[in-house]
ZALO-838125 format. One record per residue (C-alpha): residue in three letters; x negated, z negated, y negated. Coordinates in steps of 0.05 Angstrom, whole numbers, padded with zeros to 5 digits, always signed. Layout:
# ZALO-838125
alaXZY ...
# end
This chain:
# ZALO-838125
unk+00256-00386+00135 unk+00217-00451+00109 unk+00211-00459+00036 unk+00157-00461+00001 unk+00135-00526-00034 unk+00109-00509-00082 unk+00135-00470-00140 unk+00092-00408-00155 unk+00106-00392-00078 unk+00184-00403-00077 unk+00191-00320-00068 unk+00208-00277-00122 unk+00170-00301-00187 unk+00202-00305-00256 unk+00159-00254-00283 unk+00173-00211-00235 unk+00244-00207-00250 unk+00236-00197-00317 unk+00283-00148-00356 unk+00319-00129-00289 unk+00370-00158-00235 unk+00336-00199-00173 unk+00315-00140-00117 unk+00352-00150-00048 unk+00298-00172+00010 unk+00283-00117+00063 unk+00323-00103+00116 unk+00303-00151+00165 unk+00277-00213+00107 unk+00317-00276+00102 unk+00361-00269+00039 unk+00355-00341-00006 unk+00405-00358-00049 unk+00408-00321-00121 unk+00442-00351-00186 unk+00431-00340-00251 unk+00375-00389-00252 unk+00342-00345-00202 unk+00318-00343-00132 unk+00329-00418-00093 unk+00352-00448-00166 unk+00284-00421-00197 unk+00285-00422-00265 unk+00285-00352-00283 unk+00241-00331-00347 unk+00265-00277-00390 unk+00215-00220-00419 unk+00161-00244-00452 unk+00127-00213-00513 unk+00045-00206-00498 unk+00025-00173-00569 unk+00056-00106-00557 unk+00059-00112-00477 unk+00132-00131-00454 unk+00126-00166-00385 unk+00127-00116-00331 unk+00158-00124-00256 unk+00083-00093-00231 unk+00016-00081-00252 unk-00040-00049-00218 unk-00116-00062-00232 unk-00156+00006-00208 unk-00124+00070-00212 unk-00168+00108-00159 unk-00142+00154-00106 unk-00095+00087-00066 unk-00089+00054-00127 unk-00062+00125-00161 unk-00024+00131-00097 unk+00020+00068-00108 unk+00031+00072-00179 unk+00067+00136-00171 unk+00110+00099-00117 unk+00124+00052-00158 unk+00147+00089-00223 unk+00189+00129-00168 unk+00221+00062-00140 unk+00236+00014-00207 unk+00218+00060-00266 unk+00155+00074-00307 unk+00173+00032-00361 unk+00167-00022-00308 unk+00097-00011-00292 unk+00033-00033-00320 unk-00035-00002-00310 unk-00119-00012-00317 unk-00180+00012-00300 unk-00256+00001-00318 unk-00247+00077-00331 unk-00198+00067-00389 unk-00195+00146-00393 unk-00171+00157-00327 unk-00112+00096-00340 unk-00088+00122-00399 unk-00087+00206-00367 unk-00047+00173-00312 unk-00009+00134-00349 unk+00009+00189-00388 unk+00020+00232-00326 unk+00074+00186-00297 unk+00108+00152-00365 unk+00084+00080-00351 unk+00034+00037-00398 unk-00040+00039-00398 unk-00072-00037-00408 unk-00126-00049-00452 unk-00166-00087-00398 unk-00154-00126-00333 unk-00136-00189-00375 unk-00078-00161-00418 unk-00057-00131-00356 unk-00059-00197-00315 unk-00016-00237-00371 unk+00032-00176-00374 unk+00057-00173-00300 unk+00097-00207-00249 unk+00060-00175-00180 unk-00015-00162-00196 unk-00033-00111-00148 unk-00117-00109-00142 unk-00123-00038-00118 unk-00203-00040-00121 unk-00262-00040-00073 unk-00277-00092-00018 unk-00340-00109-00063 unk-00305-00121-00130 unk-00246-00151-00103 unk-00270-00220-00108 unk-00304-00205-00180 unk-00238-00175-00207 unk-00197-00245-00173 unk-00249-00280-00210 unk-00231-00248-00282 unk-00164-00251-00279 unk-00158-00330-00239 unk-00169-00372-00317 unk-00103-00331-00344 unk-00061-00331-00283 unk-00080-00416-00275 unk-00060-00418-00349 unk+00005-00380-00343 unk+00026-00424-00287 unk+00014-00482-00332 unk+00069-00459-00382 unk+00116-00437-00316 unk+00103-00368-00310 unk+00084-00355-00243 unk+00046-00282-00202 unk+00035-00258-00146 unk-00029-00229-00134 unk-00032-00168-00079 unk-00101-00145-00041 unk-00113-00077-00012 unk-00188-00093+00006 unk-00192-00065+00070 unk-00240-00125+00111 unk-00229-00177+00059 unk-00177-00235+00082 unk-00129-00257+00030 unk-00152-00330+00038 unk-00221-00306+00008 unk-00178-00273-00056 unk-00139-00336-00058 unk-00195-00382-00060 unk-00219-00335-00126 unk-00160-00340-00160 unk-00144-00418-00144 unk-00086-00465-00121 unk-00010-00435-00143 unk-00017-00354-00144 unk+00018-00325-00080 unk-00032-00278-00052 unk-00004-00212-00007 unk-00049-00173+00037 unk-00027-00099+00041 unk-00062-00024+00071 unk-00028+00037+00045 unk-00046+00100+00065 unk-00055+00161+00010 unk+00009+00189+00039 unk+00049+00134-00001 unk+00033+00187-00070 unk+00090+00232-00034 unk+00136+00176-00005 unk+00114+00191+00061 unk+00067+00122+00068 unk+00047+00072+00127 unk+00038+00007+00096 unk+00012-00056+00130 unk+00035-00125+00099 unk+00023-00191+00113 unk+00041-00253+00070 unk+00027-00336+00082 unk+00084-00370+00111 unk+00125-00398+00058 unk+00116-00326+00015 unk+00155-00278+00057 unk+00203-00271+00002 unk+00146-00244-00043 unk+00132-00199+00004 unk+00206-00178+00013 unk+00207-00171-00065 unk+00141-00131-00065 unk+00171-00078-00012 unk+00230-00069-00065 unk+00181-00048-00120 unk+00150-00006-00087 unk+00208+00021-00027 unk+00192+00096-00047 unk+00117+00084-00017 unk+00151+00094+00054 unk+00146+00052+00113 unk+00124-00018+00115 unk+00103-00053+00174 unk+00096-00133+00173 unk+00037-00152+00218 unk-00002-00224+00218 unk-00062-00214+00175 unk-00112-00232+00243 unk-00084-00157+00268 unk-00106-00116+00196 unk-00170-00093+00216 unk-00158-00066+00275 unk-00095-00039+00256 unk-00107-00004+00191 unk-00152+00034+00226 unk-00100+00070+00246 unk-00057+00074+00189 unk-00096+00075+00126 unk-00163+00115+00153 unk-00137+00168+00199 unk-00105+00210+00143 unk-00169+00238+00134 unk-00177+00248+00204 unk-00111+00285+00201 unk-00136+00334+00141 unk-00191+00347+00184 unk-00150+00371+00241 unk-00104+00411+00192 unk-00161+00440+00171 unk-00191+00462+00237 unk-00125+00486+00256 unk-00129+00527+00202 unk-00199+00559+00207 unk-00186+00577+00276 unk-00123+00623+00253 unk-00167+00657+00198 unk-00220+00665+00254 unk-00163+00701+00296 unk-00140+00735+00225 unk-00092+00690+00190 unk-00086+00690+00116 unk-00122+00628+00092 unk-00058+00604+00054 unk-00013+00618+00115 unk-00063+00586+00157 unk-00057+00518+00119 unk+00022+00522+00109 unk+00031+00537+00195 unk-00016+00488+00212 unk+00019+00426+00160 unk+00085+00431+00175 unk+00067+00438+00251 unk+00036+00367+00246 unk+00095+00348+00203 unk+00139+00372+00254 unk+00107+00343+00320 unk+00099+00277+00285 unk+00182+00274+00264 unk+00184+00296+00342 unk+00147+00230+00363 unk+00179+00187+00310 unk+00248+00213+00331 unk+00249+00230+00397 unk+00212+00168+00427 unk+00186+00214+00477 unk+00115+00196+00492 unk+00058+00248+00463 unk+00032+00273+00525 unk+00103+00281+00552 unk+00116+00328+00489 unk+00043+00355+00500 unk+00077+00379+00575 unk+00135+00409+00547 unk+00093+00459+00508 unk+00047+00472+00569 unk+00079+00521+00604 unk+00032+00536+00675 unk-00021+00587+00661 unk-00008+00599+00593 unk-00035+00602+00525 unk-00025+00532+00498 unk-00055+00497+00561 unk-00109+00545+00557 unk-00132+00514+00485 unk-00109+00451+00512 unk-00164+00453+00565 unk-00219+00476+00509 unk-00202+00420+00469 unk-00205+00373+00528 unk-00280+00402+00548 unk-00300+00386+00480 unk-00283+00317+00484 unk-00227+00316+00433 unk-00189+00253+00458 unk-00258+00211+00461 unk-00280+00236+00384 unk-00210+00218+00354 unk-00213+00150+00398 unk-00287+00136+00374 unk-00264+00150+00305 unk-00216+00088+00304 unk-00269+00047+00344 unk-00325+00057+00295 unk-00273+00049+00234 unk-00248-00019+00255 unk-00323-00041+00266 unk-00341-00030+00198 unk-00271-00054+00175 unk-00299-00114+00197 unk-00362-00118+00154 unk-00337-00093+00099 unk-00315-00166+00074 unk-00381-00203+00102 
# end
């Protein structure tokens, strides 16, 4: 793996490692060299004392439903007392905080002077507002040797465009999670420049108890999170249907929505495990003339396969304006 030239992208940053051992790289990452100096002879900073915030491995700026997600993950994966929080809804920061034992910033500044990977969890049209705010401290923290890395979940905005808010020197990392990731069970896209992989191997580590991550080239993330980070919902929905059809046929609603859950959790471990193809699995269950082909056809003259495919289609189309 080429090295970065510069030093805020030379893989794991000092504040990052902050109050802990350096994290191993993925499965799959180059490992670099680790002393006591840190990563590729790095001088490594020890904890520093902002006020009453001690310097945290992670931070995350929005505390909505994905950015909730991820912050559970990652009090699961390194600790709470390794995770820093904020939200322009202070109130809802400081309940979660509370909820999951980590610490509850006073604003988006404190936080951004307070933690190794920045994680803006906001929306596509305050992501470059938030980079913005936080670009003047992260600049001047470089200045003294302390070094981020800043990581995007806006879903249609490139990293270059968060990079070019925040200025020359921050490592920028382009993620989609999926809600999932709040029960370990996540699919999350990642993409980094080339000379930051090792941030992105370091990121994975913080936050391993998300689930699954997936390293694509940043040109692929609209189109693929499509997939990944919208059709959850699509997903409930089916759950759902499954389950108002058995209280049609007289199901108890609860029973209903337990049978119909696990039977999606199931057939997807069957896919993931198996590497049978779907319709292949879809045969086995078809037995000629009988009841499952017989709802099979029904949901095949109601155009299932073309509504779940037009779902994706129309997603990644407005995937795509989202950061214009």
């Amino acid at each position: 793996m080429e090295q970065p030239k510069d030093a805020a992208a030379a893989g794991i940053t000092a504040a990052a490692q902050a109050g802990g051992q350096p994290h191993r790289l993925r499965e799959g990452s180059k490992a670099e060299k680790t002393t006591q100096t840190g990563v590729s002879g790095r001088p490594k900073i020890p904890e520093h004392q902002k006020g009453h915030i001690i310097m945290k491995k992670i931070g995350f700026i929005g505390a909505g439903n994905m950015g909730g997600a991820l912050i559970r993950a990652a009090c699961r994966s390194i600790g709470p007392e390794q995770v820093i929080i904020a939200d322009h809804d202070r109130k809802k920061a400081e309940e979660l905080a509370a909820q999951t034992g980590c610490q509850a910033a006073a604003d988006n500044l404190e936080l951004a002077g307070a933690a190794g990977f920045i994680v803006l969890a906001v929306k596509p049209n305050l992501i470059r507002m938030v980079a913005s705010e936080i670009s003047a401290k992260l600049q001047e923290d470089l200045r003294q040797g302390i070094s981020h890395v800043a990581v995007t979940i806006a879903a249609g905005v490139p990293s270059g465009a968060v990079r070019d808010c925040i200025g020359d020197g921050v490592p920028v990392i382009r993620i989609m999670p999926n809600t999932p990731a709040a029960v370990g069970q996540g699919m999350i896209l990642i993409a980094a420049e080339k000379g930051e992989e090792a941030c992105a191997g370091e990121f994975q580590e913080l936050l391993k108890e998300a689930g699954e991550f997936l390293m694509i080239p940043e040109s692929e993330f609209d189109r693929t999170t499509s997939i990944s980070s919208c059709s959850p919902a699509y997903v409930y929905m089916f759950i759902s249907a499954l389950a108002d059809g058995a209280v049609q046929v007289g199901v108890p609603r609860d029973q209903a929505i337990r049978l119909a859950a696990q039977t999606v959790l199931g057939s997807a471990k069957m896919v993931l495990e198996t590497g049978i193809h779907p319709d292949q699995l879809k045969d086995q269950v078809c037995s000629p003339g009988g009841s499952t082909i017989a709802g099979v056809t029904a949901l095949e003259e109601n155009r299932f396969r073309y509504a779940v495919a037009q779902s994706i289609i129309q997603s990644t189309e407005k995937n795509l304006k989202l950061g214009k």
